[in-house]
N, C-alpha and C positions, 0 to 999 in steps of 0.2 A: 967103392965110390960109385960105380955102375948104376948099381944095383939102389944107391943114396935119390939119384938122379931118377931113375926111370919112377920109383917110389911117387918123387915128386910131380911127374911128368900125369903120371894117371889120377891125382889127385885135382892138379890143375884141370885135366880131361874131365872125370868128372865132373867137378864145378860148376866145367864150362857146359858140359850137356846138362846138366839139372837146372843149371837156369835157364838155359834155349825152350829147356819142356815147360818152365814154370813161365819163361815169357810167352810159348806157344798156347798154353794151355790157359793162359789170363786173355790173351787175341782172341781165341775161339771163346771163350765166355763170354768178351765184349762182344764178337759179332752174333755169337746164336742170342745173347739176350737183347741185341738190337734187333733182327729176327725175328724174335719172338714177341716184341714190341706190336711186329703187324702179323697179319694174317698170315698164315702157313700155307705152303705151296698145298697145289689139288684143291683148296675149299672152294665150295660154293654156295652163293647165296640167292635162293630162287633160281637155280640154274646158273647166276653171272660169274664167272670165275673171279675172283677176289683174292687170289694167293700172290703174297707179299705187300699188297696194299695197304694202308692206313685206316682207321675206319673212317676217317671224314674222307678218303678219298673213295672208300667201297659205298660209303653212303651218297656221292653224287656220281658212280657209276651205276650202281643199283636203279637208281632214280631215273639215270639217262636212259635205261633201258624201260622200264617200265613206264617213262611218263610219254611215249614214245608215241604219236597215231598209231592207231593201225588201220591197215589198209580194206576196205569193204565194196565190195562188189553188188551190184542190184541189177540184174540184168542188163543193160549193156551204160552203167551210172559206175560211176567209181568216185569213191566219196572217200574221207577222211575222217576219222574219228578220234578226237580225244578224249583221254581215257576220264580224267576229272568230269568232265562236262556231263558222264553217264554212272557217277558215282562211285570211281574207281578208288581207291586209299591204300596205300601200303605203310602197313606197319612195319619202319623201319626202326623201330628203338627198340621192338621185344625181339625180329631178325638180329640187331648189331649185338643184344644183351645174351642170345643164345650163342650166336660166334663169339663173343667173345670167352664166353664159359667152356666153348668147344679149344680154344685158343690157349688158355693158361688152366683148363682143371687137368692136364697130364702131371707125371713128373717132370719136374725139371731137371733132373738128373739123367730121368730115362730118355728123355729129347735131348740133353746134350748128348748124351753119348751116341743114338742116330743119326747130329749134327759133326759129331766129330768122322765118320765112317760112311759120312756123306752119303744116307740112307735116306731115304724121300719121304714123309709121313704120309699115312695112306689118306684118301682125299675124303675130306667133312663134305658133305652137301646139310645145307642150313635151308630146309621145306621155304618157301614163299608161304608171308602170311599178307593178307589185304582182303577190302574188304566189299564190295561190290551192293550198291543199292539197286536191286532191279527195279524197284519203281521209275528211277530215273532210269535209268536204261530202258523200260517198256514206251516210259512218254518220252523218249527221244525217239525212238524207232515209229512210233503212231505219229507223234507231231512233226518230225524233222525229214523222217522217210518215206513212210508209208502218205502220207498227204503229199507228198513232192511227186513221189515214181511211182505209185498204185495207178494202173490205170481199172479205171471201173468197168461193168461189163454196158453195153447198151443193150437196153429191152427192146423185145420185140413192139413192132409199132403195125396197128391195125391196119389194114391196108384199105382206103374211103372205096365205097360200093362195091366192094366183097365179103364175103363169112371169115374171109381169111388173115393171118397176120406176119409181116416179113421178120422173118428169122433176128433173134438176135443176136450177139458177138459176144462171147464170154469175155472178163477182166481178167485181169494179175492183181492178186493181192501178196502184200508182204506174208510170210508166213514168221507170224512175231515170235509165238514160240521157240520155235526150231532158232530164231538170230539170237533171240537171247542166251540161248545154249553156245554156239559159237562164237557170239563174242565173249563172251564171257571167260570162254580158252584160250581165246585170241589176247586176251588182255591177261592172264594167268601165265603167258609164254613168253621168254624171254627174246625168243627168236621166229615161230611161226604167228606173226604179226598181221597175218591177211586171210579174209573170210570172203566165200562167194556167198552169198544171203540167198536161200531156199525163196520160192514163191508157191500161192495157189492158186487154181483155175476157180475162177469166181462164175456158175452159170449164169446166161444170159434171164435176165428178172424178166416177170411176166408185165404188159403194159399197165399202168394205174386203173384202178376204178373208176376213174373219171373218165379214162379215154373208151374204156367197157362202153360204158352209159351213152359217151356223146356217140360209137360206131352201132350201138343198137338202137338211139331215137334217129339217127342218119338211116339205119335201113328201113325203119316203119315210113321214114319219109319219103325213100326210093321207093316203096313198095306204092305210093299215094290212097293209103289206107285214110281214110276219112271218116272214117267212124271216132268210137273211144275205145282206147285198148293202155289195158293196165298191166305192168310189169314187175315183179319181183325177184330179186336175183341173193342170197347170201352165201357166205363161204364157211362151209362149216369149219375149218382148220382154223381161219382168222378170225370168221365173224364181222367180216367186211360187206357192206348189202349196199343191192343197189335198189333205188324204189322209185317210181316215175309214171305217172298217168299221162297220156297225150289226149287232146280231142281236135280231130281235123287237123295233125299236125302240129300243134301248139301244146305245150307242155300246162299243166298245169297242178296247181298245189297238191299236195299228198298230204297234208292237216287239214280236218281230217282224211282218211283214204275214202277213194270214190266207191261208190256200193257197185257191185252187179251182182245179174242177176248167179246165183252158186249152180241151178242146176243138178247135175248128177255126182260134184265135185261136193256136195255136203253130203256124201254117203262115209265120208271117211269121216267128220263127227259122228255119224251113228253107228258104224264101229266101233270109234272109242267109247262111245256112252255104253254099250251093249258090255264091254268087259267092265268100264267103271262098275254096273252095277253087280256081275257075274265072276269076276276076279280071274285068275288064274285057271278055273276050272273051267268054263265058257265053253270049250269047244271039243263040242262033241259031233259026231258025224254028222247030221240034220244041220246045226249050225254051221259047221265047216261050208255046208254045201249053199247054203242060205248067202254068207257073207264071198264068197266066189262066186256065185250068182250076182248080186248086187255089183261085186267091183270087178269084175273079170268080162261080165254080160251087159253089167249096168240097169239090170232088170230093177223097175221098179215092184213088184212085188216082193222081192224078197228085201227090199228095205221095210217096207210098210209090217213083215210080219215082225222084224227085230224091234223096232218101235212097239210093235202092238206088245213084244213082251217085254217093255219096259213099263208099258203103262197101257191099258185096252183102248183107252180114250185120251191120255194127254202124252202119250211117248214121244211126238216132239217139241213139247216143252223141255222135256227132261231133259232131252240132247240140246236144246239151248240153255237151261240152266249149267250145265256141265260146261260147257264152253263158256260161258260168262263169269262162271267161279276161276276162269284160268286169265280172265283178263279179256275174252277176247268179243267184245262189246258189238264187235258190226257184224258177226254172224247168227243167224238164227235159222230154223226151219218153223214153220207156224203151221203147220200140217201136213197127214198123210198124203200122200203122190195121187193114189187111186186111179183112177184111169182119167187121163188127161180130156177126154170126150164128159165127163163125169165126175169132176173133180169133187175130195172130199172139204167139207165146209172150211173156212179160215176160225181158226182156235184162236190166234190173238193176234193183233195187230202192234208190229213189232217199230216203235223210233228211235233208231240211231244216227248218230252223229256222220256216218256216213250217208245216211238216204235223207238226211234233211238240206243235205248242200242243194243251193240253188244256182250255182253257176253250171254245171255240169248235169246231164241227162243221160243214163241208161236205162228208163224205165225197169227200176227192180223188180222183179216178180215179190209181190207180199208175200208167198208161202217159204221163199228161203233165198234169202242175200247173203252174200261175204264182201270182203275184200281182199286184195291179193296179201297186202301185208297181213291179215288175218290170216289165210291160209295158208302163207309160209313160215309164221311161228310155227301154228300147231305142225305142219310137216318137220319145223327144227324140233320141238318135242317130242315127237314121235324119234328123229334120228336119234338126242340126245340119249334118251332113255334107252332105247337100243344097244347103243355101243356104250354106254358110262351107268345106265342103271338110275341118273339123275336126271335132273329137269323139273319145270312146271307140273309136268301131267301125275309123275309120281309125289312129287309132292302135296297135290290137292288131292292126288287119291292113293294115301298107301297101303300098300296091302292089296288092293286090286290092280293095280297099272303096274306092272313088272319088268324089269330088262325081259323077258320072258316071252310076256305079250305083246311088246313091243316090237320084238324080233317076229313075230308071228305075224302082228299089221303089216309090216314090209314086207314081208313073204306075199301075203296076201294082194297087197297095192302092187307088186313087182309080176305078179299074173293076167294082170290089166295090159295085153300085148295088141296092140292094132297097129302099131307100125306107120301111123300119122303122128301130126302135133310135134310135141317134144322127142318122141321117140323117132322119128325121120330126120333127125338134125344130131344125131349120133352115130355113131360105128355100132352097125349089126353085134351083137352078145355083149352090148353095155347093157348093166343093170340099171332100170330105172322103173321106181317104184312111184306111180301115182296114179292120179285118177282122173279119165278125161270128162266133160261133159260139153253138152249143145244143147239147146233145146229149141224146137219150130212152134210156129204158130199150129195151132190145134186145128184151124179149117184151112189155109194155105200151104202149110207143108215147107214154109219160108225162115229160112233159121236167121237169129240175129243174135243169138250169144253162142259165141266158143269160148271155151275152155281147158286149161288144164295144169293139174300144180302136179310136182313131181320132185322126188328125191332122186339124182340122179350118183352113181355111183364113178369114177372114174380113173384111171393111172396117175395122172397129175392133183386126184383132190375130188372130195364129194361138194356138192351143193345142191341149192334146192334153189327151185326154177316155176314158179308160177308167171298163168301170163289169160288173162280175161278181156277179150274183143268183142265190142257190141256197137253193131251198125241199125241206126232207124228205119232204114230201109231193109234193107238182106246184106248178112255178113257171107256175101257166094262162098260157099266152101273153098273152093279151090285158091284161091288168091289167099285167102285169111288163112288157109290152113297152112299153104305154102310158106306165108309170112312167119307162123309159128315155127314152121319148120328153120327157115332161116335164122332166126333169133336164138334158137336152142344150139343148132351147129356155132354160130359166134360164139355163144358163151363156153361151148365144150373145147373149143379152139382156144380159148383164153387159157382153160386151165391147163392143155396139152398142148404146149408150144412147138413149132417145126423146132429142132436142133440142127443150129451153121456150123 
C-alpha cells in the first residue's frame, strides 16, 4: 500500500514539475521574443547605444544626437552650427535596415538559449552612414564666418613727403580647409560635438597703385621740379603700370606719350638690332668689348661702329625699323652720334605721334626721341624673353632673339654701374640693369635732358622703372638727379615693405 501511494506521489511530482518547466519555458519564450522584438543589449548605432529600444524610439534617439549643433570656436566668436543648414543627412532607413538584419539574422534558438543562462550578446556596433555636401559647408564657412570674423590685414600706407611707407598689420583669415576637415568629424561624432576653427596670418598688402602714383607726382612736387619729367613704373609679376608726364607740376595726358629727347638710353635699341641681325652667334671678343663700351662707358663711338655694321650708311634706320616692327612708333634714331662738335648729317626726318603734341614742349633732338612708355615695353621685352623665352622681341625675330641673348643684354645693361639716378634710390648689391643718359648743349656745357630706364631686380618683385626730365633752361644736375634718386627709393620701398 506504501509503496501504491508514493508510486502516485512521484507521478503527481512529476507532472507538477513538467509543467512548472513547460510554463517557465513558454515565459522565457514570451519574454526573449518580446526582447527580441527591440534592439539587443551592447548595439550601437553610429556610436548611440540603442540596446533594448524600439526602432522608432532608436530612430528619434539617433536623430537627437546627430541633429544636435555643434559647438565652433573662431578665435575668441563662439557660434553654433546646425548640422542641416551645412548639408548634413543621415541615412537612417539603410542604419535601421542594417540593425535590424543584425537583430533577427541569429538563431533563434541559439539566442534563446544565451537568454535563458542570462548571457549578454556580444555588442553590434552599426557604422554611421550620412552624408555631408561640402559645398554647403564651404559657402557657409566663406559667407557666414569668414565675412563675419575675418579680420583683413591693413596695407601699408605711404607716408606724404617721405621715400617711406608705415608698416602694415597682418589679417586673420578663416583657414577653410582645415574647418571643413573638423567639422565634418564634429558632425560624424556622436559626442565630441565642438571644434576650435584653425586661422591664417594674412601679410600686410602693399599700398594700391594709385596711392604709388599720387606719393610719386606728391614728391616731383615737393622737389618743385618745373620742368617736364616723364615716368614709367610696371610690375613685372602683375603687370600693374603706372604712367604719368607732369609739366610744371601739372599732370598731363599720356595719349599720345610725350617725346624726349632718348640720348644715350637709345643705345639699348642698337643692341637689340645688332643681335636681330647677328643672332645668337654675335658676340665675340671685339663685340663684347664694343657693346660694354657703348653701355657700361656710354661712349658714343662704339655705338656708331655697331650701326656701321648693320648698314655703312643707313644702320640707324635699321635700328628704327626694328623697333617699329615691335609696335613701338615714338622711338627712332635718324643718325650716327659722330662727334657732337661735328655731327653726322640727319638721314630722315622722323613724325610721330609723340613729337607732333602741341600742348607740351621738350624740344626733341631729330637724331633720336623715345618715350618712357616706349622704353619700358622694350625693357618688359627684353625681361620677358629672358626669364620665359617669349615676348614681342622673340616673336618678331625668331631665331635670332633668344632667352639666350636676352639674358646676355641684361648682363650687359646690369654693367652700367655709376651709382646715380635709379641706382642711388636702392640698397647697395641690387641688381639693376639699365641705361643712363644726359645730354648738354654742344657750346655751353648746360644739360637739360636726364635720363634713365632700368630693369630693376628685387626680394619683394622685379620692375622696370624708366623716368625722362627736361628743363628749358638747365635740368641742374644735382636736384634732378636727387629727384631721380628719390622716386626709385619710393618705388623699391613699395615693393619691399617694412614688416609690423
Amino acid at each position: 500500500m506504501r509503496n501504491r501511494n508514493t508510486s502516485i506521489f512521484v507521478r503527481i511530482f512529476s507532472i507538477l514539475f513538467l509543467s512548472a518547466t513547460i510554463i517557465l519555458v513558454i515565459i522565457s519564450l514570451i519574454g526573449y521574443s518580446r526582447q527580441r522584438n527591440n534592439f539587443p543589449a551592447g548595439m550601437t548605432i553610429g556610436g548611440v547605444p540603442v540596446g533594448g529600444l524600439t526602432p522608432q524610439e532608436v530612430s528619434e534617439r539617433v536623430l537627437l544626437v546627430y541633429t544636435t549643433p555643434i559647438e565652433a570656436q573662431y578665435g575668441d566668436a563662439v557660434f553654433h552650427i546646425d548640422p542641416t543648414v551645412v548639408g548634413f543627412e543621415l541615412d537612417m532607413e539603410s542604419m535601421l535596415a542594417a540593425a535590424d538584419l543584425s537583430r533577427t539574422g541569429g538563431s533563434f534558438w541559439g539566442g534563446f538559449w544565451d537568454y535563458l543562462w542570462n548571457q549578454e550578446p556580444e555588442g553590434i556596433a552599426i557604422p554611421l552612414r550620412a552624408a555631408i555636401t561640402e559645398e554647403s559647408l564651404r559657402s557657409y564657412l566663406q559667407n557666414e564666418i569668414a565675412s563675419r570674423y575675418d579680420i583683413p590685414p591693413e596695407p601699408a600706407q605711404p607716408i606724404p613727403g617721405s621715400v617711406s611707407f608705415a608698416p602694415g598689420s597682418s589679417g586673420q583669415v578663416l583657414d577653410i580647409d582645415r574647418a571643413v576637415i573638423l567639422i565634418e568629424d564634429a558632425l560624424r561624432s556622436p559626442s565630441n560635438r565642438s571644434v576650435s576653427l584653425s586661422f591664417q596670418r594674412s601679410a600686410p598688402a602693399r599700398p594700391t597703385v594709385d596711392n604709388l602714383e599720387i606719393l610719386l607726382q606728391q614728391t616731383i612736387n615737393l622737389a618743385d621740379y618745373d620742368g617736364v619729367f616723364g615716368l614709367y613704373m610696371l610690375d613685372l609679376q602683375t603687370g600693374q603700370e603706372i604712367h604719368f608726364a607732369m609739366d610744371q607740376g601739372q599732370t598731363l595726358s599720356t595719349e599720345p606719350d610725350v617725346a624726349f629727347t632718348a640720348s644715350s638710353t637709345v643705345k639699348i635699341p642698337i643692341m637689340i638690332s645688332y643681335y636681330i641681325k647677328n643672332g645668337p652667334s654675335a658676340l665675340d671678343e671685339r663685340t663684347n668689348a664694343l657693346i660694354l663700351d657703348m653701355i657700361r662707358k656710354s661712349e658714343n663711338p662704339p655705338a656708331d661702329a655697331l650701326m656701321q655694321r648693320l648698314s655703312a650708311f643707313e644702320g640707324p634706320l635699321i635700328v628704327t625699323e626694328d623697333l617699329h616692327r615691335i609696335g613701338l612708333e615714338n622711338t627712332f634714331i635718324a643718325g650716327f652720334f659722330c662727334d657732337p662738335f661735328n655731327p653726322c648729317p640727319l638721314l630722315q626726318r622722323f613724325s610721330t605721334p609723340a613729337n607732333q603734341r602741341i600742348d607740351v614742349f621738350t624740344d626733341p633732338d631729330p637724331y633720336n626721341q623715345t618715350t618712357t612708355s616706349d622704353m619700358g615695353m622694350l625693357l618688359a621685352d627684353i625681361y620677358q624673353c629672358a626669364t620665359t623665352g617669349g615676348g614681342a622681341l622673340v616673336a618678331a625675330n625668331p631665331g635670332q632673339i633668344t632667352q639666350e641673348v636676352c639674358q646676355q643684354m641684361i648682363s650687359f645693361l646690369a654693367a652700367d654701374k655709376i651709382g646715380v639716378l635709379i641706382e642711388a634710390g636702392v640698397p647697395e648689391g641690387t641688381q639693376v640693369a639699365h641705361k643712363h643718359g644726359w645730354i648738354s648743349d654742344a657750346g655751353s656745357g648746360v644739360i637739360k635732358d636726364i635720363s634713365d630706364s632700368a630693369i630693376v631686380y628685387t626680394p619683394g618683385g622685379n620692375y622696370v622703372l624708366v623716368m625722362y626730365a627736361y628743363h628749358p633752361v638747365q635740368a641742374v644736375w644735382e636736384p634732378v638727379s636727387g629727384l631721380f634718386a628719390q622716386l626709385s627709393q619710393i618705388v623699391y620701398n613699395y615693393f619691399n615693405l617694412p614688416i609690423q
